[in-house]
Backbone bond lengths (Angstrom), bond angles and torsions (degrees), N, CA, C in turn:
res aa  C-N    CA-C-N  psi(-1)  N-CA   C-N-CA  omega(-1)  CA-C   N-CA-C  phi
1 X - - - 1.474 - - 1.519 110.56 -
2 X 1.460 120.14 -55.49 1.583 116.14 153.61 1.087 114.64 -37.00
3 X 1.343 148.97 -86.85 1.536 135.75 -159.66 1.511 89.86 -50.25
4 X 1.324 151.30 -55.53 1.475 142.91 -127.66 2.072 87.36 -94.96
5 X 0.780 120.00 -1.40 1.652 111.37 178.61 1.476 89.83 -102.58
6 X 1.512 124.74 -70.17 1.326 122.40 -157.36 1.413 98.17 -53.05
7 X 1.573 128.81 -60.92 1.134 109.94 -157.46 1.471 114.64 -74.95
8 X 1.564 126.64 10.90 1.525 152.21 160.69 1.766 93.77 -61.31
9 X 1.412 121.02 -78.23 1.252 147.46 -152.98 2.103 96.52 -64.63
10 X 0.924 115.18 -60.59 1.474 129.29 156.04 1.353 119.42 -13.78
11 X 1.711 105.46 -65.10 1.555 111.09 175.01 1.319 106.61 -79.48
12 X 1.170 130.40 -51.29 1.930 116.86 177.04 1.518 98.49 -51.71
13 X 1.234 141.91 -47.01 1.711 127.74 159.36 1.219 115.00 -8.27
14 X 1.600 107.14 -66.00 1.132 133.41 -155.21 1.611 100.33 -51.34
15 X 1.720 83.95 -80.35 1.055 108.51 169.74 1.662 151.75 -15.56
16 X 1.758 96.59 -30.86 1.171 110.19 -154.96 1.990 87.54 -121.52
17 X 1.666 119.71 7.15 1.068 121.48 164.67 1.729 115.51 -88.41
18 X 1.754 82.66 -41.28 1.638 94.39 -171.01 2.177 111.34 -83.69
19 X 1.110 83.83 -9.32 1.930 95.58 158.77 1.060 113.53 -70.10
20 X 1.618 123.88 -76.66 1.298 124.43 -179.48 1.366 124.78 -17.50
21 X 0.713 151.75 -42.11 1.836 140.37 -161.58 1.664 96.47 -89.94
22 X 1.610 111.24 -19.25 1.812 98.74 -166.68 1.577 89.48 -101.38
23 X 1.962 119.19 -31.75 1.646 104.14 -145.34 1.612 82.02 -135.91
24 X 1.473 131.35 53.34 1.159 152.44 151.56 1.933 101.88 22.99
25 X 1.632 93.93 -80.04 1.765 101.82 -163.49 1.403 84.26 -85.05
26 X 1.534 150.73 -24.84 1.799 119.02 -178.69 1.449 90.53 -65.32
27 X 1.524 113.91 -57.22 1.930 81.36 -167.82 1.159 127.19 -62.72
28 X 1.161 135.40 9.13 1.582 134.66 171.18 1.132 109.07 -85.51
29 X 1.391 115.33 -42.06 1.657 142.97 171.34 1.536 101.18 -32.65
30 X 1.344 104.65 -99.23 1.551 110.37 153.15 1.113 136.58 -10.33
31 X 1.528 137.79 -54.07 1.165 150.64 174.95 1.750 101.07 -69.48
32 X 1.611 118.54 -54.71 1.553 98.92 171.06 1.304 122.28 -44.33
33 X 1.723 116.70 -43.30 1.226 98.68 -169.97 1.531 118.44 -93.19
34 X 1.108 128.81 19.31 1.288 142.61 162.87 1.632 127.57 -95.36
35 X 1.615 85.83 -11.72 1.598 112.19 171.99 1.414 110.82 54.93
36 X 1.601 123.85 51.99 1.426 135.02 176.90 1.171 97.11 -127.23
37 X 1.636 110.03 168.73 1.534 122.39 164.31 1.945 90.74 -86.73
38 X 1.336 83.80 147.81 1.953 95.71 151.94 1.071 122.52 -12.47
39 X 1.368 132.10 117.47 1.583 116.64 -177.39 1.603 119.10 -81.40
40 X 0.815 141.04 143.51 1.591 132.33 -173.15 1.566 100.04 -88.82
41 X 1.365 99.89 -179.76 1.597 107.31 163.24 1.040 139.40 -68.83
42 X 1.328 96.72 -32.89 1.512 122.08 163.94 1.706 120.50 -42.44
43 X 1.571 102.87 -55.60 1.325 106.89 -175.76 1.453 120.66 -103.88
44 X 1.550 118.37 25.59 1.050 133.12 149.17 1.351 124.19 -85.40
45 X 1.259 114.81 2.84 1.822 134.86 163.81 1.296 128.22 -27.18
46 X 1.445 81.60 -52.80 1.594 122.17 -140.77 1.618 104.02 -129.99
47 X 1.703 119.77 126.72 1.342 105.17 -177.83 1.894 96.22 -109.84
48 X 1.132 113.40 143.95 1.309 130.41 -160.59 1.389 139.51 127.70
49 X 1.430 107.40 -17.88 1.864 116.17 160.38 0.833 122.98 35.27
50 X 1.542 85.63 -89.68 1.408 110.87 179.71 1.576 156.01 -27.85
51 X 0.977 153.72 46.20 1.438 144.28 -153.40 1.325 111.06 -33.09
52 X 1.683 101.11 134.59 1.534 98.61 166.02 1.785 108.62 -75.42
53 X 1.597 101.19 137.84 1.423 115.00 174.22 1.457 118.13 108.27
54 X 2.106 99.24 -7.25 1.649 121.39 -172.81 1.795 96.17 -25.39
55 X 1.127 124.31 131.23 1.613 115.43 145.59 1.586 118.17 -100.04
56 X 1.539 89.70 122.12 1.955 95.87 177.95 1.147 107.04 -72.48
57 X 1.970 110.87 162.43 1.737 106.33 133.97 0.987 122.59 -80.36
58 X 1.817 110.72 -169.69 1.318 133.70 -145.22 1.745 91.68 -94.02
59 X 1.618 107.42 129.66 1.442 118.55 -163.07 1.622 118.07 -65.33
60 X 1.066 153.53 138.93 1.382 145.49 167.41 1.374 115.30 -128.62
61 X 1.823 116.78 158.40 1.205 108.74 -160.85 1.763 108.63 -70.71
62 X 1.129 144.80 101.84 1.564 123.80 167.60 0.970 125.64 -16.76
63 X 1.990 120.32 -71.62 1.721 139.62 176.59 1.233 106.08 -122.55
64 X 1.108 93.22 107.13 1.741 125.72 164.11 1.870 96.74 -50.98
65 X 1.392 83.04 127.45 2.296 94.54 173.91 1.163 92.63 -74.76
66 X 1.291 116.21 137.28 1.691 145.79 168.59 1.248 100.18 -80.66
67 X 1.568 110.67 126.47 2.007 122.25 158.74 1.027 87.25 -66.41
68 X 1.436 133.23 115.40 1.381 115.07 143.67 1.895 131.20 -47.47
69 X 1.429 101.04 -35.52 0.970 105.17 -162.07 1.876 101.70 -86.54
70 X 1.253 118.95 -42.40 1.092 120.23 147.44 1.887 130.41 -30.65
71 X 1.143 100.41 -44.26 1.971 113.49 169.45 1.480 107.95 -67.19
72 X 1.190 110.68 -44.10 1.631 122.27 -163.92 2.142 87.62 -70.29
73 X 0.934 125.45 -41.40 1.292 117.40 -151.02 1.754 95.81 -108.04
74 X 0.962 140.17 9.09 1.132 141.67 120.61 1.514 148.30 -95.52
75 X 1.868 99.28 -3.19 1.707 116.67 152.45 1.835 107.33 -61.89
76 X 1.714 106.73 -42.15 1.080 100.35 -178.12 1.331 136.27 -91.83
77 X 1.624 111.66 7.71 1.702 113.77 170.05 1.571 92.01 -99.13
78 X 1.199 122.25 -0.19 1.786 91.81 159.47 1.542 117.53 -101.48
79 X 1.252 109.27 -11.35 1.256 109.34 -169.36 1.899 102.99 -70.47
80 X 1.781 96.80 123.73 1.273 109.94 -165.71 1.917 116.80 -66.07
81 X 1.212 132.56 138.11 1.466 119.20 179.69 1.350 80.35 -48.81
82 X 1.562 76.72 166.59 2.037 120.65 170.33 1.823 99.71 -91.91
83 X 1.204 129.99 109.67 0.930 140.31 -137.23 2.115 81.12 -98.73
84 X 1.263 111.00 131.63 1.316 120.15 -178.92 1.839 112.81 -65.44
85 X 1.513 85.09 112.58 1.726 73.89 179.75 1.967 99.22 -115.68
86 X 1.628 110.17 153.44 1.407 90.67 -158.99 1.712 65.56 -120.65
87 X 2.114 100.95 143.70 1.070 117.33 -151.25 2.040 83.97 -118.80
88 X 1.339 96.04 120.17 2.186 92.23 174.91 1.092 126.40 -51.75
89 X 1.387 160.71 129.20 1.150 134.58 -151.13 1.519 102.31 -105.78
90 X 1.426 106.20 21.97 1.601 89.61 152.83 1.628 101.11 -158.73
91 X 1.114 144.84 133.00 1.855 150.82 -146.18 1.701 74.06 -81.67
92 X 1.325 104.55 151.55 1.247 148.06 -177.26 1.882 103.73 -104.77
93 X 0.890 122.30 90.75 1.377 120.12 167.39 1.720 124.24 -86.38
94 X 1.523 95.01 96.29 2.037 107.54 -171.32 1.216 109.62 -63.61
95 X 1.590 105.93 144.26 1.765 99.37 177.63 1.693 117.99 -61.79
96 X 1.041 153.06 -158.00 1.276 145.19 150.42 1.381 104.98 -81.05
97 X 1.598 119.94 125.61 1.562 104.91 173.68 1.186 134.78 -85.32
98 X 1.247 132.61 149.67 1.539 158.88 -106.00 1.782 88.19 -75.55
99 X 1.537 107.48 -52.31 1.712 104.87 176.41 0.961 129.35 -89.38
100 X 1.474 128.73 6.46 1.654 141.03 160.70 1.183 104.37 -85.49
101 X 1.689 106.06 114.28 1.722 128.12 177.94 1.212 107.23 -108.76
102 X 1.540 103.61 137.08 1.410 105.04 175.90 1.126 117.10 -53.38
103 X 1.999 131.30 179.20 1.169 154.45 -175.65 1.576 79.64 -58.11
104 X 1.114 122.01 178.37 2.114 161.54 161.80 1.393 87.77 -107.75
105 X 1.268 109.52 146.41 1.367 114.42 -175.80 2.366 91.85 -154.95
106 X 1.250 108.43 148.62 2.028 84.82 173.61 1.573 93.41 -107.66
107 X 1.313 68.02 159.21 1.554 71.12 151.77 1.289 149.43 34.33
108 X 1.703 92.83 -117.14 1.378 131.56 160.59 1.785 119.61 -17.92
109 X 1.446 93.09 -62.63 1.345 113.75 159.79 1.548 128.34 -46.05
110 X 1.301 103.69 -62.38 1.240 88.27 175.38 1.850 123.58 -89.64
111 X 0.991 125.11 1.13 1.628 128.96 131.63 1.261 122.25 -5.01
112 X 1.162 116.28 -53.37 1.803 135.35 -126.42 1.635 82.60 -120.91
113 X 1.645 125.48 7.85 1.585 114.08 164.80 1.464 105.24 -100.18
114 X 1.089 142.76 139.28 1.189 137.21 -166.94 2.232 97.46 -118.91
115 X 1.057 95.03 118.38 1.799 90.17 176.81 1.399 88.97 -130.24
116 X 1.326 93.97 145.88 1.668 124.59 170.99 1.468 120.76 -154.36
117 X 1.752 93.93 132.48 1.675 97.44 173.90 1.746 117.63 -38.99
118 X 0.978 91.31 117.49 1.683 97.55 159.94 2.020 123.85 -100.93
119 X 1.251 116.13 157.95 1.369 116.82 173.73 1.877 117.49 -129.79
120 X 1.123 104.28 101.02 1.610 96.63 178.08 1.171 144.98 -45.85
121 X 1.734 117.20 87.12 1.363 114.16 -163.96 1.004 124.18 -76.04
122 X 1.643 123.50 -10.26 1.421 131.35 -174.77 1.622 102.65 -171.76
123 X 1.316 130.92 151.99 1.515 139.22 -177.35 1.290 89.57 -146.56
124 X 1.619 112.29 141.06 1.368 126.84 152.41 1.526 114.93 -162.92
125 X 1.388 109.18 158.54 1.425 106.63 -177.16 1.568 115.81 -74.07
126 X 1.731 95.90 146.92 1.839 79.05 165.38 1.634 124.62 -94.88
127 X 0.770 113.33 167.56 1.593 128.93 -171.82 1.099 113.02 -63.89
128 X 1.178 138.06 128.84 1.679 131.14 177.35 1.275 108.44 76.50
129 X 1.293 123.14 8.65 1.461 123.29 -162.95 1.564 103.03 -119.16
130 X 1.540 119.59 137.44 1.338 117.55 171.22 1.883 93.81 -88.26
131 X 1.044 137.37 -60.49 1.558 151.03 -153.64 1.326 109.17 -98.95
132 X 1.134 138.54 -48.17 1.493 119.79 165.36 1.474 145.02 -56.90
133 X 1.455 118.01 115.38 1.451 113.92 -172.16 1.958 93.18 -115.85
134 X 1.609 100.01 125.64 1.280 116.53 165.98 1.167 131.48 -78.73
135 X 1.528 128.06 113.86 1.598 129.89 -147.65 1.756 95.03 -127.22
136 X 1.451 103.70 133.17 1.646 127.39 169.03 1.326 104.67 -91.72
137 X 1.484 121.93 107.56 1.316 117.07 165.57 1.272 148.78 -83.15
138 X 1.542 161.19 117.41 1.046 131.63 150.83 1.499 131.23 -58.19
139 X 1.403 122.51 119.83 1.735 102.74 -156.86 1.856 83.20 -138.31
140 X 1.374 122.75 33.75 1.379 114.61 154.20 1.829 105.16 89.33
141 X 1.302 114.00 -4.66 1.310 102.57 -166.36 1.895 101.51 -124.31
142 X 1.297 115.20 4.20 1.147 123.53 140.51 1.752 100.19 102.32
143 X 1.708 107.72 -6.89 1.635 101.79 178.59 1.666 88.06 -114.90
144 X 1.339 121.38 140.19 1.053 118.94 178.55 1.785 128.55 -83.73
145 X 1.330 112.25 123.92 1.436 125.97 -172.22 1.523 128.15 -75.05
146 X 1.123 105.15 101.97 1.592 113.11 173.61 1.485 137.31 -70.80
147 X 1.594 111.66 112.17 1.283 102.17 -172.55 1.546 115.38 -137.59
148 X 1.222 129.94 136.45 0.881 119.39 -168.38 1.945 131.98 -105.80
149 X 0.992 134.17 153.37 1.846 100.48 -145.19 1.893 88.69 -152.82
150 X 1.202 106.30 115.63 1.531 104.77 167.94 1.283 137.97 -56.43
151 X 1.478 110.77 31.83 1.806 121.44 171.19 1.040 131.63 -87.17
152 X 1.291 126.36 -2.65 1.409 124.22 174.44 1.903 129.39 -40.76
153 X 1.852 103.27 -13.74 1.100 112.06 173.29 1.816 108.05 -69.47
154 X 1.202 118.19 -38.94 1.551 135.15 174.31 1.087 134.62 -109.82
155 X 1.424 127.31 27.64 1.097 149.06 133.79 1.715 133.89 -142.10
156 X 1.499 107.54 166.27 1.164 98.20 177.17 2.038 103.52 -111.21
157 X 1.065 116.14 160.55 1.601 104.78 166.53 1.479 113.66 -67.79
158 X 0.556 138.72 -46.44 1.587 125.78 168.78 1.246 115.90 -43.38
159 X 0.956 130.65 -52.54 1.808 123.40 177.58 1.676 110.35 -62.53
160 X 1.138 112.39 -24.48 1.524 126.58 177.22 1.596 117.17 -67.02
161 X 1.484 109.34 -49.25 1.228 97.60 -169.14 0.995 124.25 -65.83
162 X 1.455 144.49 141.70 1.612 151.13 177.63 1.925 111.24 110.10
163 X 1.084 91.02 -27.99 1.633 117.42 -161.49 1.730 95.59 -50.42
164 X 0.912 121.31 177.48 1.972 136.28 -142.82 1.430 95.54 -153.32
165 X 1.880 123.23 73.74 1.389 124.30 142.12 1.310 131.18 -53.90
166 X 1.801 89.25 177.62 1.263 114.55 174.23 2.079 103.15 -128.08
167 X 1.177 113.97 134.18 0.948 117.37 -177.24 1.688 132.28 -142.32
168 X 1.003 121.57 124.57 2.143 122.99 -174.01 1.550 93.74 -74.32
169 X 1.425 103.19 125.24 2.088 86.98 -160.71 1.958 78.81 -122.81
170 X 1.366 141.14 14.13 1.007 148.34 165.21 1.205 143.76 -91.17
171 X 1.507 101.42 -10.55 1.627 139.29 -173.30 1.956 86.79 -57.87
172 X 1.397 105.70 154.93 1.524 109.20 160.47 1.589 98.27 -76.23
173 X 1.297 103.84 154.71 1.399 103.42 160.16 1.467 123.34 -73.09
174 X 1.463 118.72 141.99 1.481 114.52 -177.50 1.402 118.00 -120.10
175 X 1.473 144.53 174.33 1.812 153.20 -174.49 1.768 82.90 -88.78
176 X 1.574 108.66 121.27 1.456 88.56 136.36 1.568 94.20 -147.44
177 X 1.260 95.09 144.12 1.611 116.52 -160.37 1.915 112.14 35.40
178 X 1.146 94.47 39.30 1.726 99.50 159.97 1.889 90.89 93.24
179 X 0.620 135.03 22.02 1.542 136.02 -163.35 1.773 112.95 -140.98
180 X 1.543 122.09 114.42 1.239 128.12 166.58 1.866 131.15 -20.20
181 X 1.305 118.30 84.44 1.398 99.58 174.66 1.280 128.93 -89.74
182 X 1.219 133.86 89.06 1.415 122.81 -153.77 1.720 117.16 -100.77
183 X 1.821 106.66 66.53 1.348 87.30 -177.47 1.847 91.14 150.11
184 X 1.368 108.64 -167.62 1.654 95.66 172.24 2.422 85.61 -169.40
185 X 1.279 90.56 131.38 1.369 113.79 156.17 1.298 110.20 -51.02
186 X 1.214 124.55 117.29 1.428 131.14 139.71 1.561 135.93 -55.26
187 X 1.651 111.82 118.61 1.621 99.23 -169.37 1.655 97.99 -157.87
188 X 1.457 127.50 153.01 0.607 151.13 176.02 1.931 116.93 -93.34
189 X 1.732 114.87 127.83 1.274 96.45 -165.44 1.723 85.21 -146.31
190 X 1.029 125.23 137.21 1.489 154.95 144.97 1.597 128.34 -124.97
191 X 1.333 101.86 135.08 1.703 104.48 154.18 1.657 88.34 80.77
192 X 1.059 149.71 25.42 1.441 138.45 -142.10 1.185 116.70 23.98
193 X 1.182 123.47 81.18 1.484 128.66 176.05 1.384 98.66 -168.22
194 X 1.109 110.71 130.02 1.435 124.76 178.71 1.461 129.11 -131.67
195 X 1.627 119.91 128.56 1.920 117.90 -152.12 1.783 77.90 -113.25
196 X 1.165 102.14 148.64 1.499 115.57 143.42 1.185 116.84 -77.89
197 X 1.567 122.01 134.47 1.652 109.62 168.94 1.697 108.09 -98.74
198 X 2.026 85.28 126.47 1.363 104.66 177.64 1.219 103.36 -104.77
199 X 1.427 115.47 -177.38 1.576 133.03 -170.63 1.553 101.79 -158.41
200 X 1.279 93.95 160.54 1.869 117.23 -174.67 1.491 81.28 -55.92
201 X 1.643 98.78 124.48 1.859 119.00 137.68 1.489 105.71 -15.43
202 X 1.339 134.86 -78.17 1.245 152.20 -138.19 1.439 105.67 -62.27
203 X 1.409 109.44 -37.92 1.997 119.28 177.34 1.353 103.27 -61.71
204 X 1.268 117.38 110.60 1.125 114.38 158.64 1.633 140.14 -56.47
205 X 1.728 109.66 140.45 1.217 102.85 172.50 1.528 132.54 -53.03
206 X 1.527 108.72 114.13 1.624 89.52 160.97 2.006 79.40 123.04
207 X 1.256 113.53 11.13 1.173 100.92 -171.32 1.564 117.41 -102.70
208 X 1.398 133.06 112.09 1.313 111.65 -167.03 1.558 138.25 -73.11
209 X 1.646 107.57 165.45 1.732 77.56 -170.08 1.617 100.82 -97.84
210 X 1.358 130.44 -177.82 1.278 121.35 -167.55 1.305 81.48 -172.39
């Protein structure tokens, strides 16, 4: 029973060296009641420390057992209400205001947008879609360009077809609702109201703007 305590008492030694650096006051904790200073590195070498005849102090609990259920019911009288926030039921989109200017951009930069007359070879809605109308282009290069454009709130395809765009024909193509967008409509929008910009019939498709 002696050897089976000391060499018990030995490892909390141990123990209470190789704690210290993570659990600061348990290893001090420990060390009071083992009635040593801090053990160094040094004398963690070596198992035996200890003196035979060591006298400890008087034992105390380290970690107190948690009520859980007790924790839970005072986690939850502090926990603050969720303060009522009333959400618009439809986002408000602000104009930009009058003294907020866009970025400076040179040049160079803007070069690198490529717009070209477009001609509407076909409009139709997409499927499952409240806002997307799917447009067949003529864009001058003789295979027709698909793009797809969230106006269906302000137009119908029928008024569209034949009509004389403006179009970003450089854009990567992007997924919208599983379908090729290759490009983006040009349009003008205030006040919630939004124009497509058209041009004279007579400009040919495929013509760039500059």
């Amino acid at each position: 029973l002696d050897t089976v305590l000391y060499n018990l008492l030995e490892v909390i030694r141990f123990a209470a060296g190789l704690l210290h650096p993570f659990l600061p006051e348990t290893g001090e904790r420990i060390c009071r009641q083992l009635n040593i200073s801090l053990p160094g590195w040094e004398s963690l070498k070596t198992f035996g420390g200890l003196p035979a005849g060591h006298q400890l102090n008087q034992g105390e609990i380290l970690f107190v057992r948690i009520d859980a259920a007790k924790k839970l019911a005072e986690l939850n009288q502090r926990q603050p209400e969720t303060p009522h926030v009333s959400i618009p039921e439809k986002p408000v989109k602000a104009d930009r205001p009058a003294e907020q200017k866009p970025e400076s951009i040179c040049f160079d930069d803007f070069a690198k947008v490529e717009m070209k007359v477009v001609k509407v070879l076909a409009c139709e809605k997409v499927k499952k879609s409240e806002k997307l109308l799917k447009f067949q282009l003529d864009d001058g290069s003789g295979t027709p360009r698909q793009i797809l454009s969230g106006i269906a709130k302000y137009y119908t395809p029928e008024e569209l077809v034949g009509k004389t765009l403006v179009a970003c024909t450089n854009l990567a193509p992007r997924k919208m609702m599983g379908q090729d967008s290759c490009g983006m409509l040009l349009s003008a929008e205030k006040n919630d109201q939004l124009n497509l910009v058209m041009l004279d019939d007579a400009i040919p498709a495929g013509a760039v703007l500059c």
